[in-house]
N, CA, C and O atoms as CSV, one atom per row, in Angstrom:
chain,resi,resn,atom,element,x,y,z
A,1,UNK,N,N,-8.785,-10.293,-4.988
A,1,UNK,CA,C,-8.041,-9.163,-4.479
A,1,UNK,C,C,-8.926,-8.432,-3.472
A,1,UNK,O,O,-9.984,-7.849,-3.709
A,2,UNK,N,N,-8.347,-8.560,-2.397
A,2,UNK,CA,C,-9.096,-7.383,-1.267
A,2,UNK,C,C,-8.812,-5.550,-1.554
A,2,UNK,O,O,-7.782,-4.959,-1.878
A,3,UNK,N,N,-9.828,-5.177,-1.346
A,3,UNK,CA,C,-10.014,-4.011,-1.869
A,3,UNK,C,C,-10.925,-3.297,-0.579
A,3,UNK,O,O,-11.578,-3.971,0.217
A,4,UNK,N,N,-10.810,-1.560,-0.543
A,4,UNK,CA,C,-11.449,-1.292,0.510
A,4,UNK,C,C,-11.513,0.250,-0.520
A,4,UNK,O,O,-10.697,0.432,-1.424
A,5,UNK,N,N,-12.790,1.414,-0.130
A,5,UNK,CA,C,-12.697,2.304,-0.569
A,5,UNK,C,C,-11.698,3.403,0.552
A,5,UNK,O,O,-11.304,3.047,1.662
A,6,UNK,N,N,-11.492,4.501,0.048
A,6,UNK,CA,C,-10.699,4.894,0.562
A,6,UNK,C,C,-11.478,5.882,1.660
A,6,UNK,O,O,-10.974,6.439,2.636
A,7,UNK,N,N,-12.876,5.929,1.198
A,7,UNK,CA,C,-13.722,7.112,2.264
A,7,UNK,C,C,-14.282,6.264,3.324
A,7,UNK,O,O,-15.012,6.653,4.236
A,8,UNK,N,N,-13.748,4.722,3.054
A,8,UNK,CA,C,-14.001,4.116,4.441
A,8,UNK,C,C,-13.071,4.195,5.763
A,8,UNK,O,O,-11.842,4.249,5.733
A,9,UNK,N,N,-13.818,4.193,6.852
A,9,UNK,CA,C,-12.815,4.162,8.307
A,9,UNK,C,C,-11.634,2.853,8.224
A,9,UNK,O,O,-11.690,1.762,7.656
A,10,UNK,N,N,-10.696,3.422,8.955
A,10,UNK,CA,C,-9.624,2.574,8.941
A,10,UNK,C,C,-10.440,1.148,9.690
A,10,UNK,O,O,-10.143,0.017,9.307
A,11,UNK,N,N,-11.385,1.355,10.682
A,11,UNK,CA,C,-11.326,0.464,11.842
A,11,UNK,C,C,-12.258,-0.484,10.470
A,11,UNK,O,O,-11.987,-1.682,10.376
A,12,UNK,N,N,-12.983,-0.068,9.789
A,12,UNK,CA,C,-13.716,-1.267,8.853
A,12,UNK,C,C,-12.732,-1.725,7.900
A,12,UNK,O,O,-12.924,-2.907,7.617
A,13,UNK,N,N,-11.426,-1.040,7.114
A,13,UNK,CA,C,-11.049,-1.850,7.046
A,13,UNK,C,C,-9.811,-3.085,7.818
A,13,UNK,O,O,-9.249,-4.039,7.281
A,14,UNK,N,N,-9.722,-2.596,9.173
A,14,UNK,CA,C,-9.124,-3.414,9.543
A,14,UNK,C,C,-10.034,-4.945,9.858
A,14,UNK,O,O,-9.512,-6.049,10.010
A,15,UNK,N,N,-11.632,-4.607,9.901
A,15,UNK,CA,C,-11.737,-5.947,10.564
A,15,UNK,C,C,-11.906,-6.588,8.688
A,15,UNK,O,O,-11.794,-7.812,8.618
A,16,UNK,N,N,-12.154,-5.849,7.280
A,16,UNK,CA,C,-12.179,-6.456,6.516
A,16,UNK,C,C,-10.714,-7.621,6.350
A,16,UNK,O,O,-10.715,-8.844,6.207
A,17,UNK,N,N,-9.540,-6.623,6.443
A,17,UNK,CA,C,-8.383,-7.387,6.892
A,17,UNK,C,C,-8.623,-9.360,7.641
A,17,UNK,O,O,-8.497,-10.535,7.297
A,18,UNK,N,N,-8.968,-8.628,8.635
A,18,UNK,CA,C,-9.603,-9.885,9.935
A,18,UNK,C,C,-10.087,-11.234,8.553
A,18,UNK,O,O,-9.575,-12.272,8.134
A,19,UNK,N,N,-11.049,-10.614,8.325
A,19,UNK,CA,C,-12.245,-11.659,7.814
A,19,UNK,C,C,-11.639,-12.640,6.620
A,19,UNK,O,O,-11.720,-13.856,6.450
A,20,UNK,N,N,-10.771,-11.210,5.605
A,20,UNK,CA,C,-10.688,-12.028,4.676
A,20,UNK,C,C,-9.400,-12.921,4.777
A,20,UNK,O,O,-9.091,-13.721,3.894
A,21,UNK,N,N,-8.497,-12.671,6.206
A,21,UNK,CA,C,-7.022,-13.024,6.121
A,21,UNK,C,C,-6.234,-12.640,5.476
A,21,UNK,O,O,-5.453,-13.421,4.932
A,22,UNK,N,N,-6.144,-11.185,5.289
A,22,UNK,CA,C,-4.816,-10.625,4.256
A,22,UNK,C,C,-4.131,-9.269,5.182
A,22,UNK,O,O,-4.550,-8.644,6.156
A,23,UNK,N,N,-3.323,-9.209,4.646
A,23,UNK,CA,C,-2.330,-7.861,5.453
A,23,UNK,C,C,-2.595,-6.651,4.547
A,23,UNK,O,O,-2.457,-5.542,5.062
A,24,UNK,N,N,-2.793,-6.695,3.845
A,24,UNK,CA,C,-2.766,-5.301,3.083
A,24,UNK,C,C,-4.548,-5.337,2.004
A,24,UNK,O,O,-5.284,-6.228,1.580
A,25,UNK,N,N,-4.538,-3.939,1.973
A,25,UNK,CA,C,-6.029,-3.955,1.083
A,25,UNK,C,C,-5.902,-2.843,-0.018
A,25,UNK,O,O,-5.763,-1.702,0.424
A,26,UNK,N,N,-5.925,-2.974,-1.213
A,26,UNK,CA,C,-5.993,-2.061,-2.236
A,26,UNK,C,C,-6.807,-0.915,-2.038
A,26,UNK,O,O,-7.406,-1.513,-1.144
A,27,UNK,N,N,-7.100,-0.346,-2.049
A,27,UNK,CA,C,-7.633,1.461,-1.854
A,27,UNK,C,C,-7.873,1.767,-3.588
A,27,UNK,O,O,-7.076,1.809,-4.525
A,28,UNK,N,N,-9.357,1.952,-3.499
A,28,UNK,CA,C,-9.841,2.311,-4.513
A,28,UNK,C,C,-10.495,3.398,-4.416
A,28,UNK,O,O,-10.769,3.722,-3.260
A,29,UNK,N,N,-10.950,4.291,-5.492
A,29,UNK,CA,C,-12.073,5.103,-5.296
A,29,UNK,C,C,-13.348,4.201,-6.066
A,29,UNK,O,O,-13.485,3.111,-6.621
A,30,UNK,N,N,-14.307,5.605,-5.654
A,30,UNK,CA,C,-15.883,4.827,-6.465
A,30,UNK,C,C,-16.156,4.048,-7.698
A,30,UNK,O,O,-17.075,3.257,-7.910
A,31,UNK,N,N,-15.006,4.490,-8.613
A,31,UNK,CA,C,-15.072,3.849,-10.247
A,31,UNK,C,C,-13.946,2.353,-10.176
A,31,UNK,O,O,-13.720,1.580,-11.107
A,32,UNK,N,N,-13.416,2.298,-8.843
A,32,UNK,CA,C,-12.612,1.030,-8.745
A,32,UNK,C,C,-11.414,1.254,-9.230
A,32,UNK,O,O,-10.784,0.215,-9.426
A,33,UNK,N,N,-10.678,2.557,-9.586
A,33,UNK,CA,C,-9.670,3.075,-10.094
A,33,UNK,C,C,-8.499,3.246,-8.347
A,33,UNK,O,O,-8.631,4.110,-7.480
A,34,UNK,N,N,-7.493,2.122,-8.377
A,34,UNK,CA,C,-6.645,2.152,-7.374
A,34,UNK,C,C,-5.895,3.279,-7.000
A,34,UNK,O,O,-5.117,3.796,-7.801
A,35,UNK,N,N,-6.037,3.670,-5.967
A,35,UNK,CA,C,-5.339,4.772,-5.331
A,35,UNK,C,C,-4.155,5.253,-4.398
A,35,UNK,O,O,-3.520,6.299,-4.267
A,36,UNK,N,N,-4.153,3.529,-3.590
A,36,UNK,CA,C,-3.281,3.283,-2.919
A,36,UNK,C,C,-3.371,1.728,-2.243
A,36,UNK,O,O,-4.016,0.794,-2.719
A,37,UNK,N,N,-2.627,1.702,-1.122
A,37,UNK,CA,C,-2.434,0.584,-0.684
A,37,UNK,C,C,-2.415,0.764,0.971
A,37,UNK,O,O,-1.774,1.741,1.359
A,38,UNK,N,N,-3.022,-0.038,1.964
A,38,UNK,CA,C,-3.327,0.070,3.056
A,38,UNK,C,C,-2.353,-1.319,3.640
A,38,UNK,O,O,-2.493,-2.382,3.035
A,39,UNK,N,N,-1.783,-1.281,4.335
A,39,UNK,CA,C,-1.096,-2.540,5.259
A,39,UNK,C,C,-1.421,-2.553,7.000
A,39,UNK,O,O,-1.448,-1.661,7.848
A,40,UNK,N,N,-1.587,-3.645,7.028
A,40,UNK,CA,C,-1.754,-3.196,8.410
A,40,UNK,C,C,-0.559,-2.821,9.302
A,40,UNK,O,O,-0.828,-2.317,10.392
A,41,UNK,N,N,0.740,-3.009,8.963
A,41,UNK,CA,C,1.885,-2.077,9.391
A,41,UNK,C,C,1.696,-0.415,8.967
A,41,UNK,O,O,2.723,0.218,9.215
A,42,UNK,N,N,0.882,0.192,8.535
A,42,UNK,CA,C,0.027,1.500,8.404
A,42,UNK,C,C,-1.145,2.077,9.435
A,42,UNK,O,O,-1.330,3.204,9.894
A,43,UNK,N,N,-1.778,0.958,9.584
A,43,UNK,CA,C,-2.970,0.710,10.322
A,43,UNK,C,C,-1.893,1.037,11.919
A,43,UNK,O,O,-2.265,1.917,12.695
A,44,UNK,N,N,-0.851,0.376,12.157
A,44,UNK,CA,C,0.091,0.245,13.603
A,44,UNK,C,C,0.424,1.552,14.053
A,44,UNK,O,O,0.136,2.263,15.017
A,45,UNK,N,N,1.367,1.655,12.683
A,45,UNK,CA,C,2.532,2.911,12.827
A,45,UNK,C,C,1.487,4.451,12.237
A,45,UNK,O,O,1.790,5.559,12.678
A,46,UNK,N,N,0.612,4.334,11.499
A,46,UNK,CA,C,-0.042,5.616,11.168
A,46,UNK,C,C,-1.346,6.088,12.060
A,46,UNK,O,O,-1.787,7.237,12.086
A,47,UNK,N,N,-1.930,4.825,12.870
A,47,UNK,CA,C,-3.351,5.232,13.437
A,47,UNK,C,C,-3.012,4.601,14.845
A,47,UNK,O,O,-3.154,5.450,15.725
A,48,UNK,N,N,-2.682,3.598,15.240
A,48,UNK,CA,C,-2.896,3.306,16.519
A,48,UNK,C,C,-1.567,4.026,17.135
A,48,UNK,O,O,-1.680,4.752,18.122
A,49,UNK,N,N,-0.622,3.855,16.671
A,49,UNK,CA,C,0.885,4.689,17.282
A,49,UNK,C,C,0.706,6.279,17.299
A,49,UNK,O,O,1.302,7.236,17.794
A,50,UNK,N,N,-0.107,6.127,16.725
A,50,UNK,CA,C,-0.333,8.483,16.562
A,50,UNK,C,C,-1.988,8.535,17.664
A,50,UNK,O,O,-2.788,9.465,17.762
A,51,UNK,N,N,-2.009,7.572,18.141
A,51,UNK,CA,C,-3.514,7.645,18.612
A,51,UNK,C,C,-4.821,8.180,18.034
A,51,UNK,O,O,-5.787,8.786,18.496
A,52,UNK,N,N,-4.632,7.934,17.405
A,52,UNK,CA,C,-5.569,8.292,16.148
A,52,UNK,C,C,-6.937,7.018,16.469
A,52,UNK,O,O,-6.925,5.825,16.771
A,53,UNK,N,N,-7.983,8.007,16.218
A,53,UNK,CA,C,-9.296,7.042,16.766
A,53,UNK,C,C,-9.492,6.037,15.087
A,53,UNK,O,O,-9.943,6.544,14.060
A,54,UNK,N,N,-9.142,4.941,15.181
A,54,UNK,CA,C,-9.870,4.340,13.639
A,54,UNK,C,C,-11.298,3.946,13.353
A,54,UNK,O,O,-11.661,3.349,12.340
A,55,UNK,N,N,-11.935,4.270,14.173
A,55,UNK,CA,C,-13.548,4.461,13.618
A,55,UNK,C,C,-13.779,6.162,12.928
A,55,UNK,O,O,-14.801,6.514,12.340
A,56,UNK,N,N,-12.922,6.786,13.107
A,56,UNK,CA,C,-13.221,8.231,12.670
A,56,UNK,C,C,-12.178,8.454,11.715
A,56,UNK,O,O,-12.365,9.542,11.170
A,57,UNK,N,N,-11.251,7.924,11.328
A,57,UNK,CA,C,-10.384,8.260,10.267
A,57,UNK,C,C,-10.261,6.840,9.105
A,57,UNK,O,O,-10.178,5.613,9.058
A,58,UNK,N,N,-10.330,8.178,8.209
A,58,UNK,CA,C,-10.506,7.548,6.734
A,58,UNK,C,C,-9.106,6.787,6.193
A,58,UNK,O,O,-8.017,7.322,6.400
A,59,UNK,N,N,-9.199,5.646,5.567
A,59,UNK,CA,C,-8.346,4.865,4.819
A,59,UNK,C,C,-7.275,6.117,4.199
A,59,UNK,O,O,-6.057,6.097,4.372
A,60,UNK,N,N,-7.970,7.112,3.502
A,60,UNK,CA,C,-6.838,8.318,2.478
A,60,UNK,C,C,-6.225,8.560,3.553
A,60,UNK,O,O,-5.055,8.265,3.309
A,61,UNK,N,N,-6.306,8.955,4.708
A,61,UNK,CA,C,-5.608,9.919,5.965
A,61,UNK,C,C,-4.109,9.144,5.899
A,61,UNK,O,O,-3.014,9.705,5.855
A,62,UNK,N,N,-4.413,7.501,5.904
A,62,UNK,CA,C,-3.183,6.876,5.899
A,62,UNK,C,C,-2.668,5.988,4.981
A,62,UNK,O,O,-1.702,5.320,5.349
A,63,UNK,N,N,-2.969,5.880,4.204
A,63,UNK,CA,C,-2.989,4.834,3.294
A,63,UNK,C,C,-1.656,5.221,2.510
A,63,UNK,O,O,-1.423,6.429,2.469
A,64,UNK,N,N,-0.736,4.362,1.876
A,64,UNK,CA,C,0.200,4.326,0.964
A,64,UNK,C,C,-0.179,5.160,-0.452
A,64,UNK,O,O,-0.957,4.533,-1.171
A,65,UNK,N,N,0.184,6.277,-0.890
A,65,UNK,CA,C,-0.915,6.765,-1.790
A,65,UNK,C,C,0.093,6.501,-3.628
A,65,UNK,O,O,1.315,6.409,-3.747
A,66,UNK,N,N,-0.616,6.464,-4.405
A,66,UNK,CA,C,0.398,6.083,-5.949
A,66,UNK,C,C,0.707,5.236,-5.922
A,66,UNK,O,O,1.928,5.126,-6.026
A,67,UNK,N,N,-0.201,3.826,-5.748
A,67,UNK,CA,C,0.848,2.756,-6.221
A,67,UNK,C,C,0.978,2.087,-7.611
A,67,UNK,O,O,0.073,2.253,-8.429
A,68,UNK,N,N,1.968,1.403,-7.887
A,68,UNK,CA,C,2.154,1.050,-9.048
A,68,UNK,C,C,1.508,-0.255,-9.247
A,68,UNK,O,O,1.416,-1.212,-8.479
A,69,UNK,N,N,0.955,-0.031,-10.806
A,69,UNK,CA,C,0.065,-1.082,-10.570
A,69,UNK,C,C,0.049,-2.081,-11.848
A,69,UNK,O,O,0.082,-1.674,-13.009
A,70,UNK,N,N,-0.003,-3.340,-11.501
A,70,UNK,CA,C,0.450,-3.920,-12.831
A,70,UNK,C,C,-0.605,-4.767,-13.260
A,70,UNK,O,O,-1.238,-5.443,-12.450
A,71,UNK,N,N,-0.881,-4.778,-14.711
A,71,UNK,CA,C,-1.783,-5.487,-15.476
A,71,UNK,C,C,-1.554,-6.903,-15.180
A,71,UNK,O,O,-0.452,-7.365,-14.885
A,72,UNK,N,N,-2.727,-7.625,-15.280
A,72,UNK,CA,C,-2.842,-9.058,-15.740
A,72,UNK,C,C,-2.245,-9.406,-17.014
A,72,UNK,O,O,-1.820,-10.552,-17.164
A,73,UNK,N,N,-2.151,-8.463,-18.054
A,73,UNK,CA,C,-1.439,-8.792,-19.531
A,73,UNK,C,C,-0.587,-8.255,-19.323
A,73,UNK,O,O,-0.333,-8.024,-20.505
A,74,UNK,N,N,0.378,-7.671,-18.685
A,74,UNK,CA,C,2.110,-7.452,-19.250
A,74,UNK,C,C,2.460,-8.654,-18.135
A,74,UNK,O,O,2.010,-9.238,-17.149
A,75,UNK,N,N,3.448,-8.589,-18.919
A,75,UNK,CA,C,4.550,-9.910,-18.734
A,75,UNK,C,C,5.195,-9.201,-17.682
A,75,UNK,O,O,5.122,-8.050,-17.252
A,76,UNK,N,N,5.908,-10.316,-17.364
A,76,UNK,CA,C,6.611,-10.628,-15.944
A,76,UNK,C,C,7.986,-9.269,-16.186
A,76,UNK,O,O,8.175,-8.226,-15.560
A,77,UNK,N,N,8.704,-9.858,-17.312
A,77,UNK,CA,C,10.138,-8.848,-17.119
A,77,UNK,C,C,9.487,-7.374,-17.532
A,77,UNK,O,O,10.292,-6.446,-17.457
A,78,UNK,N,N,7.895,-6.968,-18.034
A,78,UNK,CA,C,7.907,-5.535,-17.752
A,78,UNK,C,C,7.480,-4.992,-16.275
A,78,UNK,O,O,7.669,-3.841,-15.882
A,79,UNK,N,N,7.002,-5.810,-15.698
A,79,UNK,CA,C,6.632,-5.520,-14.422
A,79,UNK,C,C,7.949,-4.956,-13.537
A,79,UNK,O,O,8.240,-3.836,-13.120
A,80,UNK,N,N,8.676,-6.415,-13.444
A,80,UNK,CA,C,10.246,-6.082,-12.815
A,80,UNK,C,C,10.877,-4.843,-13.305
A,80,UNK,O,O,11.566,-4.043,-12.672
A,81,UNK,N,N,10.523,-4.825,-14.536
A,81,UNK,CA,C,11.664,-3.466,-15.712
A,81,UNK,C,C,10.885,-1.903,-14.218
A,81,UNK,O,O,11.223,-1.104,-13.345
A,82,UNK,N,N,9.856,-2.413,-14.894
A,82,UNK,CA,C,9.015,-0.834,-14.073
A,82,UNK,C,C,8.975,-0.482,-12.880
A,82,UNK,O,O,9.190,0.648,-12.443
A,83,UNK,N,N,8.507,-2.091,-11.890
A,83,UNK,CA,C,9.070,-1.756,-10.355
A,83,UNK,C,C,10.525,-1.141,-10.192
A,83,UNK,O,O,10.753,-0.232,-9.393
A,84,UNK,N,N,11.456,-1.688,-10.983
A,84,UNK,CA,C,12.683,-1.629,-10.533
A,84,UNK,C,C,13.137,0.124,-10.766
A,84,UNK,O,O,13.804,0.892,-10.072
A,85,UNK,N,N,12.436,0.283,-12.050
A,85,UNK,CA,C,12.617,1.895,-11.973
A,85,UNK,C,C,11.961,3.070,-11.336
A,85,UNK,O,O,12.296,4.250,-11.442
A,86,UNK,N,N,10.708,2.423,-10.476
A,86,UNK,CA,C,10.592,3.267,-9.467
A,86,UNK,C,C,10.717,2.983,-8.301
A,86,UNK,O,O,9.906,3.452,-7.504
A,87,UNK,N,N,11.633,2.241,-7.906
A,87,UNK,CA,C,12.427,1.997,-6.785
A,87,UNK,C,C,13.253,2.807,-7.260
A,87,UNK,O,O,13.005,3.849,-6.653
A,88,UNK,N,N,14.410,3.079,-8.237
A,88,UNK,CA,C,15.373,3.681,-8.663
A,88,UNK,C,C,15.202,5.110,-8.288
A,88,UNK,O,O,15.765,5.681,-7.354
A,89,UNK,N,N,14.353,5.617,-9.134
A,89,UNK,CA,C,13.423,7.411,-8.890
A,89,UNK,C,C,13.031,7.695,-7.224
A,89,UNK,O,O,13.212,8.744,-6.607
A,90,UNK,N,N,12.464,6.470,-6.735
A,90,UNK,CA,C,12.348,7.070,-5.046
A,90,UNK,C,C,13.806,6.792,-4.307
A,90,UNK,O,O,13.866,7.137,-3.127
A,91,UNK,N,N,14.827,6.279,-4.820
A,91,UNK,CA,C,16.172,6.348,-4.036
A,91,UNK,C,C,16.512,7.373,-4.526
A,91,UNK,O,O,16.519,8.072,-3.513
A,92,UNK,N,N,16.796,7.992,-5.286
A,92,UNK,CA,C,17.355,9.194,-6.010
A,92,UNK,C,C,16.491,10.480,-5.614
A,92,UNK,O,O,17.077,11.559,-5.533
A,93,UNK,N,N,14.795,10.384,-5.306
A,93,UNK,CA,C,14.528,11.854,-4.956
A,93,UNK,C,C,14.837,11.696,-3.141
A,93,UNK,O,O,14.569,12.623,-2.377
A,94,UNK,N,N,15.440,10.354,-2.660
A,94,UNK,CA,C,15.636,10.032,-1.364
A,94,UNK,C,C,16.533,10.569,-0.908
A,94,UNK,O,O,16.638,10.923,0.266
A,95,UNK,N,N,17.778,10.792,-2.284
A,95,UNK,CA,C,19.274,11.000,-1.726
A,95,UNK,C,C,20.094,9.304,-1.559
A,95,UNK,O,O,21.221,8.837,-1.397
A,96,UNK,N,N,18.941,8.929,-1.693
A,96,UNK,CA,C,20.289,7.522,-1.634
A,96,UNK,C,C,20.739,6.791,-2.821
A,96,UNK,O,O,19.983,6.210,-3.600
A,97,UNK,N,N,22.306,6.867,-2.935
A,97,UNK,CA,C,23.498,7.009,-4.111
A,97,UNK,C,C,22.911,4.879,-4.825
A,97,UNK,O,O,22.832,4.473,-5.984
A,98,UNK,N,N,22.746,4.394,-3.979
A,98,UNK,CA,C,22.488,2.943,-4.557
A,98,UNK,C,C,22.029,2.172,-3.552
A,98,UNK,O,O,22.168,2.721,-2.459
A,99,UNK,N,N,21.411,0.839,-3.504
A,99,UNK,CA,C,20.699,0.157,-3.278
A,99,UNK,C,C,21.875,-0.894,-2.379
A,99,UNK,O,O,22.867,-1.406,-2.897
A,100,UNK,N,N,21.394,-1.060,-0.716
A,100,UNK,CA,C,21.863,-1.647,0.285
A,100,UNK,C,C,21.568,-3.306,0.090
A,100,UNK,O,O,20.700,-3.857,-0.587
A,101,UNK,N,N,22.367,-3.745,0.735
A,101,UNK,CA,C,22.207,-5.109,0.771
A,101,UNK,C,C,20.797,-5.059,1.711
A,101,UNK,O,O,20.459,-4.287,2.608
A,102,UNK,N,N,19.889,-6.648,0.884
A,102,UNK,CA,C,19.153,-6.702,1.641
A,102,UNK,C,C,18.908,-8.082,2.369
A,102,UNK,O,O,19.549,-8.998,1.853
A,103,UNK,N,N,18.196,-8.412,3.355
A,103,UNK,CA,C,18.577,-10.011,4.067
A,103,UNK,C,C,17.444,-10.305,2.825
A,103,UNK,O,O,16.620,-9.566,2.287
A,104,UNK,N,N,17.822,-11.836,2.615
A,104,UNK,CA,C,17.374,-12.704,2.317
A,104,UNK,C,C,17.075,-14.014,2.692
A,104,UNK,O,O,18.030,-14.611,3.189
A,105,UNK,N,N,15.889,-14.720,2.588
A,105,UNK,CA,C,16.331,-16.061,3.135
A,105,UNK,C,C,15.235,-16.758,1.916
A,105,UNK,O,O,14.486,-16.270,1.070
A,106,UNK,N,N,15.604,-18.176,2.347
A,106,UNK,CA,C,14.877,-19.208,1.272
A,106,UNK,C,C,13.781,-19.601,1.742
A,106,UNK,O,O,13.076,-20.379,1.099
């Protein structure tokens, strides 16, 4: 799992991104306790689209913050049970009545 602290500059972790080949990097603090989640569609739309210098701004400034996070020991249908209910709770403090079709492909 790629991981980046969160008091690091965006621009280090974008080239960690680079190196290790992944799109997104877990956001930890010092004790390794997850904090959020960094994508580089964050990195686009939060630092380079706002012109924001990423050698001077920190991973927290933009980073996805609360994510949900699932054990190696729970099983598969509690994971789904739990994602699915906080997808539910962020449509509802969203205002949105139910869940849109979404594309799919195989």
């Amino acid at each position: 799992m790629a991981t980046a602290l969160a008091t690091e500059t965006v621009q280090a972790a974008a080239e960690r991104m680079t190196q290790q080949h992944v799109g997104a990097l877990v956001v930890v603090e010092d004790s390794g306790q997850p904090v959020g989640i960094l994508t580089d569609r964050d990195i686009v739309c939060r630092v380079l689209n706002e012109r924001r210098d990423p050698g001077t701004t920190s991973i927290r400034e933009v980073m996805s913050a609360n994510p949900v996070v699932a054990r190696d020991t729970e099983r598969i249908d509690e994971v789904v049970f739990t994602t699915f209910a906080n997808i539910s709770a962020m449509m509802a403090r969203a205002g949105t009545p139910r869940a849109r079709a979404c594309p799919c492909s195989r």
